[in-house]
N, C-alpha and C positions, 0 to 999 in steps of 0.2 A: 446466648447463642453458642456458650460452649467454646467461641475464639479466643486465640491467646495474643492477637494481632492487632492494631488499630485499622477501624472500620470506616472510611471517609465517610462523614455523615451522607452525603447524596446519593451513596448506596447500601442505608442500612435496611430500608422496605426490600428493595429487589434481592439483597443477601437473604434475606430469610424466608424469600419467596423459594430461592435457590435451593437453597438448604437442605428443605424439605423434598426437593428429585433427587439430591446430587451432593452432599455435606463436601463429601471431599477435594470435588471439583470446583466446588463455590468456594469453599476455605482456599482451594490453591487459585481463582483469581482474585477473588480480595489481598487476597496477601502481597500479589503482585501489583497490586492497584497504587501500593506505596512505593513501587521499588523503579527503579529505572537499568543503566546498562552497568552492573558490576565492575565491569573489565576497562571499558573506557571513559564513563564520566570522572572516576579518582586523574585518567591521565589530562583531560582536557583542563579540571582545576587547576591542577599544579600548572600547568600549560597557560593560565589565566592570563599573566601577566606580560605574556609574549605579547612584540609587535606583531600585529593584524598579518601584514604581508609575509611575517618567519614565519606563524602559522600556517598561510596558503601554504607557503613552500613544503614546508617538510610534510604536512597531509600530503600533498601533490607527490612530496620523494615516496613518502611511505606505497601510498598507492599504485604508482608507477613504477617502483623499484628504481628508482635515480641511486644508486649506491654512494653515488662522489659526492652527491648534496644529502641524502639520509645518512650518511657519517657524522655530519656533524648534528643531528638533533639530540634532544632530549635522551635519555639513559627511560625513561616512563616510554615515552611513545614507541621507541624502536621495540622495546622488550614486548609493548600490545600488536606489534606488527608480528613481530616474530613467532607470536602463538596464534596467530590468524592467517600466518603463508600458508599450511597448512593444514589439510582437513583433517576432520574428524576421522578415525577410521570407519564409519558406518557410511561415508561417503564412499559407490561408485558410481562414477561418470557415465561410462556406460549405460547405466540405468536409465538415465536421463533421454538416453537414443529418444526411444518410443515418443517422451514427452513432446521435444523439435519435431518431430517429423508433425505429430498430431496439432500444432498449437499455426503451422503453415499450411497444413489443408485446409484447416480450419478460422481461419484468422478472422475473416469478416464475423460471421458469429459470435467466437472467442471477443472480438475489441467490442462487438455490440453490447456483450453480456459483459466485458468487463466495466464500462463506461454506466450502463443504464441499471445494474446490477451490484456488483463488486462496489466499487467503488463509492454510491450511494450506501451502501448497509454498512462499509468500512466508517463513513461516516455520520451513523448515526448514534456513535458509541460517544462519550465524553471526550475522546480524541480531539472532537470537532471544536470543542472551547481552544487547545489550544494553538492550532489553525488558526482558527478566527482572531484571536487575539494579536497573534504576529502583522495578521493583515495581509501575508502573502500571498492570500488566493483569492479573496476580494476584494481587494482595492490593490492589488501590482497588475500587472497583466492576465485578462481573463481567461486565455487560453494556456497560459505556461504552466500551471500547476496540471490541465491535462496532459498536454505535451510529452511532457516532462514523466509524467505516469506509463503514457504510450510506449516513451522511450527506453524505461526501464525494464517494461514485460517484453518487450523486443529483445531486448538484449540480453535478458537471460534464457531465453528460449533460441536465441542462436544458437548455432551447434559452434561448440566448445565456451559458448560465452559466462560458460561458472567454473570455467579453468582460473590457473591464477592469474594467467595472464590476459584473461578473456574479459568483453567488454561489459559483459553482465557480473563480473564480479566485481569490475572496479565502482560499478554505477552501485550496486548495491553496497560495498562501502562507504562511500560518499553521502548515499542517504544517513546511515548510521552514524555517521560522525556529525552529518546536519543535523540530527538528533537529539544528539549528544551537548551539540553548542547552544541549541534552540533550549532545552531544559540548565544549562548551565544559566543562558542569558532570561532564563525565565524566573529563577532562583528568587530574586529579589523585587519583581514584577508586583506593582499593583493589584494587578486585575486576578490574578493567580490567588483562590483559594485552596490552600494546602487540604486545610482541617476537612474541606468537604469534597473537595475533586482526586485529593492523592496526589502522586508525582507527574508533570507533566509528559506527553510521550512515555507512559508508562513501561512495564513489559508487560505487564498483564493486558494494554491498548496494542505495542506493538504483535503480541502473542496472537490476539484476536484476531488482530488483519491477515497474519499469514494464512487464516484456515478460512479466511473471507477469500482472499486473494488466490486459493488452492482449490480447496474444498467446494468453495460455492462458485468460484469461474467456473468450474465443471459442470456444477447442477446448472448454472443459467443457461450456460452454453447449451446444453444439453433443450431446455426449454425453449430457445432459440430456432435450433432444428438440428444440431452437432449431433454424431452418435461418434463413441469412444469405445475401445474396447476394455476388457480389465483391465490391459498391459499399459495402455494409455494411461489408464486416470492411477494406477498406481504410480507411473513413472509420474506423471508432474506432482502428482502428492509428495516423494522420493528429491524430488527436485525442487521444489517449494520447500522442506523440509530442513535442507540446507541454503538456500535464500533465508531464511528465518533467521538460523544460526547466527549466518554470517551477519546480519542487520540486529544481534545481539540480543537474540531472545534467550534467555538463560533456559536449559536443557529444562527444569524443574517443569517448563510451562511449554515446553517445545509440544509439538503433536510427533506422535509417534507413526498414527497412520489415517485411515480415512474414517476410521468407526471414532477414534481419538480425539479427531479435529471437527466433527461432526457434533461429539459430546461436550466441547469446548465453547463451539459455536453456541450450541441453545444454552447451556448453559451462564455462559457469560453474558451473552444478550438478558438473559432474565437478570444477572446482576446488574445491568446498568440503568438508571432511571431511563424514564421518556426522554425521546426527544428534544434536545431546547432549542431555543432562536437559534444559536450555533450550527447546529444540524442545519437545519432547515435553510440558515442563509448561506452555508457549505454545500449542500444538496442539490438548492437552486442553480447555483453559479456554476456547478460542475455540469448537469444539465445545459444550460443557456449556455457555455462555451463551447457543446461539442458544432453546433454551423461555422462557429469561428475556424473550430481544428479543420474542419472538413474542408474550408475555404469558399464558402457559400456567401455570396456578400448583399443577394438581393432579399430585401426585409422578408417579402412575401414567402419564400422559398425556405427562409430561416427558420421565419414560425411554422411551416410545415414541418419540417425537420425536428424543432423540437416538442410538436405536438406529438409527432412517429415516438418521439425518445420518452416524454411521459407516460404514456398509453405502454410502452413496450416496459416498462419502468415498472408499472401501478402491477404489472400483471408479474412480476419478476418478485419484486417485495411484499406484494399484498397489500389491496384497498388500504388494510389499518396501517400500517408503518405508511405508505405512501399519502395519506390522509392525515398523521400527524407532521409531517414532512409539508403540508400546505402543497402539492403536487393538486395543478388545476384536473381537473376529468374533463378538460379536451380530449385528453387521447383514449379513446374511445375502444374495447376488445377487439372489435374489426380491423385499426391499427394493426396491431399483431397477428394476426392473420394473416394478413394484406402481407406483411414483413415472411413469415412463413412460407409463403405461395411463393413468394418472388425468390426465397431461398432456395426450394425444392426445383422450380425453371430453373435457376441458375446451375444448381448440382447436375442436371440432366444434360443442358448445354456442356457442360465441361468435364474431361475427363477423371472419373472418381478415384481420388486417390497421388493424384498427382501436387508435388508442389509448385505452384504457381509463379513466371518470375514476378506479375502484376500484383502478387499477394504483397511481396515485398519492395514496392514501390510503392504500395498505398502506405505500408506503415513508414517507406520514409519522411511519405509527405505529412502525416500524422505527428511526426515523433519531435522532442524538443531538440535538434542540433543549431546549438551557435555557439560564440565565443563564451558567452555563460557557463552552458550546458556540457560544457567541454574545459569546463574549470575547476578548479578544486576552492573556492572565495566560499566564505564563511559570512556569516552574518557577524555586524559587532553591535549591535542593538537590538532587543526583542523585539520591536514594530518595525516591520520592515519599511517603512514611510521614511524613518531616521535611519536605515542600516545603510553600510554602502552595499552599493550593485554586486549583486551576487547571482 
């Protein structure tokens, strides 16, 4: 094949499937298939040995800028803070305007396509092994890994919330370092094959999701019944972009724009095997928890709802991924239509273009806020069954 790299066996068919569109875009996700976060997994090893709760804290100082408790940590962790206070130069904020204003017109759409779209194709990457493995999203609480997802696209779509002080940056570091401990705590795991899956939470997985999470929010939404204009889809592209960064996708793999993350996307997708049980038992539960998020409690009601979310799903990812995914065909094309029709009344009834304050009541009720959600607690065991509460 011409690589100078080690090839995790479970992606040597799909590598060379790649190959053949794309050499250099398939060599630059293989290669990242082995590598994890440069900058902060060396801090969190040396970091190993710290008690559980000096860790929350100084994460928490770091995060928060506590100046009088981040004096005293580590000489490692202060210096990764210090070169992540601030941006990149290719970051402006500004830019981001268009994104906010477009992501609160559109919100109902946007959470539909992220929930039934995004977030289903994010996992049907090898990602999904190691999710599954932790146990954090099928067997803890079935709605807190959505929640929790809700709460983060909210939050960097606030207006100013990927300042440094803003609420979408800290959630988005906190993912990153959850990350970062999950692949530290995975290091020596059982269940964790190196030689054939690569590094857990890769960059080359996390690289993936930002152009899932970007790039294809946009095209679902858009299928949906969203329309954007350039200024829009380039601003969240723009602003996704640095989301990525900051959740430590090394530049090498970063997407540059939307032609970039688009070539990423099919790309990498053809590097990854099929679907496995992981997927699929990731897929399901992300589905079957959104009556939970929604607060629907009566059975009958629930299985409508998630009959709407399959059908509106099948037609977002395509029969075939949606059919190795074990996605029942209850939800039937008319489904989405049905969804469609009721979008377009709704657009008609309400004034086009305006941000709603009911827009953003629905995502509070959506979103994961509690004592948890609003912590900086780390996991100290790779199954979350044995970790404590985090």
């Amino acid at each position: 094949m011409g690589s100078t790299f080690t090839v995790p066996s479970a992606y040597v068919h799909g590598y060379e499937q790649a190959r053949g569109q794309d050499p250099d875009t398939a060599d630059k996700y293989i290669r990242h298939t082995t590598l994890g976060d440069a900058e902060l997994d060396p801090v969190m090893e040396e970091l190993a040995s710290m008690p559980i709760q000096d860790l929350h804290r100084f994460i928490g100082a770091g995060i928060e800028q506590e100046e009088e408790v981040f004096r005293s940590a580590p000489e490692a962790l202060r210096n990764f803070f210090d070169n992540v206070n601030s941006p990149p130069p290719w970051v402006e904020f500004e830019a981001f305007e268009p994104a906010v204003r477009a992501f609160y017109i559109h919100v109902t759409n946007m959470l539909v396509a992220f929930v039934t779209g995004t977030l289903i194709e994010g996992f049907t990457t090898l990602i999904s092994k190691s999710f599954n493995i932790t146990g954090r999203v099928v067997y803890g609480p079935g709605d807190r890994r959505l929640r929790q997802n809700n709460r983060h696209l909210m939050e960097i779509f606030f207006p100013g919330g990927m300042l440094r002080d803003g609420d979408g940056w800290k959630t988005t570091m906190r993912v990153r370092v959850v990350h970062a401990r999950v692949r530290q705590l995975m290091r020596d795991c059982k269940d964790w094959d190196t030689e054939a899956w690569g590094t857990p939470l890769s960059a080359a997985h996390i690289g993936f999701a930002s152009v899932v999470f970007s790039m294809r929010l946009l095209q679902h939404s858009m299928k949906v019944g969203s329309k954007f204009t350039a200024e829009e889809k380039e601003s969240v592209m723009r602003l996704w972009r640095y989301v990525a960064y900051l959740m430590g996708v090394p530049e090498t793999i970063l997407f540059t724009d939307h032609d970039d993350a688009q070539q990423l996307f099919k790309i990498g997708f053809m590097c990854e095997p099929p679907p496995s049980l992981d997927s699929v038992i990731m897929a399901n539960s992300l589905i079957n928890a959104i009556p939970v998020v929604a607060g629907i409690e009566n059975q009958k009601e629930q299985t409508v709802v998630k009959n709407l979310a399959y059908g509106i799903s099948r037609v977002l990812i395509g029969n075939k991924l949606a059919g190795q995914l074990q996605f029942p065909r209850k939800g039937k094309l008319n489904t989405f239509v049905k969804w469609r029709t009721l979008q377009a009344i709704e657009r008609m009834r309400k004034q086009k273009g305006s941000v709603r304050s009911e827009n953003f009541v629905q995502l509070l009720k959506i979103a994961q806020y509690d004592e948890i959600g609003n912590s900086y607690k780390l996991p100290d065991h790779v199954y979350s069954s044995k970790s404590i509460d985090w």
